[in-house]
C-alpha angles and dihedrals in degrees: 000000000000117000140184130280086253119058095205117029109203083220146336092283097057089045085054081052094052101049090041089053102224115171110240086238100049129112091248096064098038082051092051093049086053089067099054082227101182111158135036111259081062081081115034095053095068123096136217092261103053086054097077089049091073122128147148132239145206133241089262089052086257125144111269115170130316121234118265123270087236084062101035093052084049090056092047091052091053093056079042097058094036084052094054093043087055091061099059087046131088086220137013120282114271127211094267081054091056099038085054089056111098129210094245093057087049089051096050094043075056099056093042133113081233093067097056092042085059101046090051091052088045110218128199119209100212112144085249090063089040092055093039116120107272094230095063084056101043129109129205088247092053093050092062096049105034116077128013106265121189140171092222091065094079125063129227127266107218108162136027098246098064097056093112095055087036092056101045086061092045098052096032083064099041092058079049094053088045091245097111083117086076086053092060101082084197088050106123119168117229118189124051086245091057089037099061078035098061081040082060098049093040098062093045085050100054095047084061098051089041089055100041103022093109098167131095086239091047089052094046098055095044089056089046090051103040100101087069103028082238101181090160096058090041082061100043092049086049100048090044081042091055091039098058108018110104094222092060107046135050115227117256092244092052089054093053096041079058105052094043088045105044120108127181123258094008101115098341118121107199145046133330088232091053102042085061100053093044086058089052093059090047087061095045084045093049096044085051093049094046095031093234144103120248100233107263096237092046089051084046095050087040089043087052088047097060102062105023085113090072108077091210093045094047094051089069090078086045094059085039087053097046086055084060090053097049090062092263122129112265122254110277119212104279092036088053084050089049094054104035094051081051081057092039090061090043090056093043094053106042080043105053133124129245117228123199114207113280084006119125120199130222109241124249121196091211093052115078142175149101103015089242086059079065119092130131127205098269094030146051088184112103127189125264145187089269094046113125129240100232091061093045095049095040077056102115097198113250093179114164130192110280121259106198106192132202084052 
């Protein structure tokens, strides 16, 4: 690996020194030492403008030399470079960052079309314009050849009820590719920079959609916006499609009969663990859907209900009732989740099955662990988190008594 011309800088600013190759005896460095510049952010602060305003003094304050254009052009290109570095980064270069950063790399950013592409755009390099978002800096050039985007990162869509798992991955992915700006229906561009930029994102976009839109109404709207490659429409129409189409989404009151209704094991077929946590989601479902909050208490009464036929389970409202007693605070809703999904792992795990190789077991409501411990006697397939509630519900119980082997 490269590395710079001295082998130990004394600090970040003499490192900054070293890549930039400024002679011990220049007027850049003198400058530099002038300034008492000792961290960092001393540096990076600073803007384009203020770099031609260099100069050195005299004892007396009085002008003394300025520092060499060759220099001057080299310092701007390190604020350039640390500018650009900042954009493909969750969070701004640290010292440890710019002590990593080698000579050779400087020289070649330098001799780079992207160094001139930055200089016209004329970056500054302020805290604020490094924290801004990435998408209000980037160029059309630098979205193509900033983060990996493929098409395979993303999963298909193939059927209307899965809409709300399948989104969270999608989003989550396209903040990831830098293209969130196709998913704000109110998003415009308004400069011709930001403009060429959303292009950008769109026909990435719609290759997406065209490759993993499995459904008649994905299809659909892929066909209707292929003249213009209009991922963000095709987005807008999908999400207003799955929130209104009946086949995609279950009625408020079904939710809710679900979640008051729902005991463990009943007809899951899965883990405690998992069971809770799928009830969760159906709250969080339900309060998306109504556009209100299911009083905490009540979520706390419904959550105790579902799984008051376990005995371990159980035992969990019990504890949280002998803390009461004690003279503590009772459990509110999420510290009540977070115990009883503590208690949930413990009974999966004292309560799984043992599998011998090519051997299925018979399910047993009662017998519960990894979700590949789970089979019944017609089916391998097991419930999840992301298990929808129509399945879960359309489930007739075929239960059988259990049959624990290697015992």
């Amino acid at each position: 690996m490269p590395v710079s011309t001295r082998s130990s800088p004394r600090s970040v600013i003499d490192h900054i020194i070293d890549i930039c190759g400024f002679p011990d005896d220049s007027t850049m460095t003198e400058y530099i030492k002038q300034q008492g510049w000792k961290e960092l952010s001393n540096v990076v602060m600073i803007t384009l403008e203020e770099v031609a305003d260099f100069k050195t003094l005299n004892d007396d304050g009085t002008y003394r030399a300025k520092p060499l254009n060759h220099h001057l052009r080299k310092f701007k290109g390190f604020l350039l470079m640390y500018n650009r570095k900042c954009r493909d980064l969750p969070a701004p270069l640290n010292d440890d960052d710019v002590l990593n950063i080698t000579k050779e790399f400087f020289d070649e950013y330098c001799r780079s079309l992207d160094y001139h592409t930055d200089l016209q755009a004329g970056l500054a390099t302020s805290t604020k314009a490094t924290s801004q978002a990435v998408s209000d800096e980037l160029t059309a050039l630098e979205f193509r050849r900033g983060v990996k985007r493929d098409k395979s990162h993303y999963t298909d869509l193939k059927d209307d009820k899965h809409f709300n798992s399948w989104n969270r991955g999608f989003v989550a992915t396209a903040f990831m590719h830098h293209t969130f700006h196709v998913l704000d229906e109110n998003y415009v561009p308004k400069t011709p920079n930001e403009t060429t930029l959303f292009q950008e994102m769109q026909t990435f976009m719609y290759a997406v959609f065209e490759e993993h839109l499995k459904t008649d109404k994905g299809k659909s709207l892929v066909s209707q916006y292929e003249e213009k490659r209009d991922a963000q429409s095709i987005y807008r129409d999908l999400k207003k499609h799955a929130k209104s189409s009946t086949a995609a989404q279950i009625s408020g009151d079904t939710l809710l009969k679900y979640i008051t209704s729902a005991r463990y094991p009943g007809n899951w077929r899965g883990t405690s663990y998992a069971f809770v946590l799928h009830w969760k989601e159906q709250v969080m479902h339900y309060e998306k859907l109504e556009l209100e909050d299911i009083p905490p208490k009540q979520k706390l009464r419904m959550l105790q209900n579902t799984v008051n036929d376990v005995g371990d389970l159980a035992n969990v409202k019990q504890l949280s009732d002998q803390m009461v007693a004690r003279g503590e605070p009772p459990l509110n809703f999420e510290g009540y989740m977070e115990l009883l999904l503590s208690a949930c792992s413990t009974y999966d795990k004292n309560h799984a099955v043992a599998r011998q190789p090519g051997q299925r077991n018979v399910y047993a409501a009662s017998v519960e662990h990894s979700e590949d411990d789970f089979y019944d006697a017609y089916s391998t397939e097991v419930f999840h988190v992301d298990t929808d509630v129509s399945e879960v519900l359309a489930h007739k119980s075929n239960t059988q008594p259990m049959t624990k082997t290697g015992s």
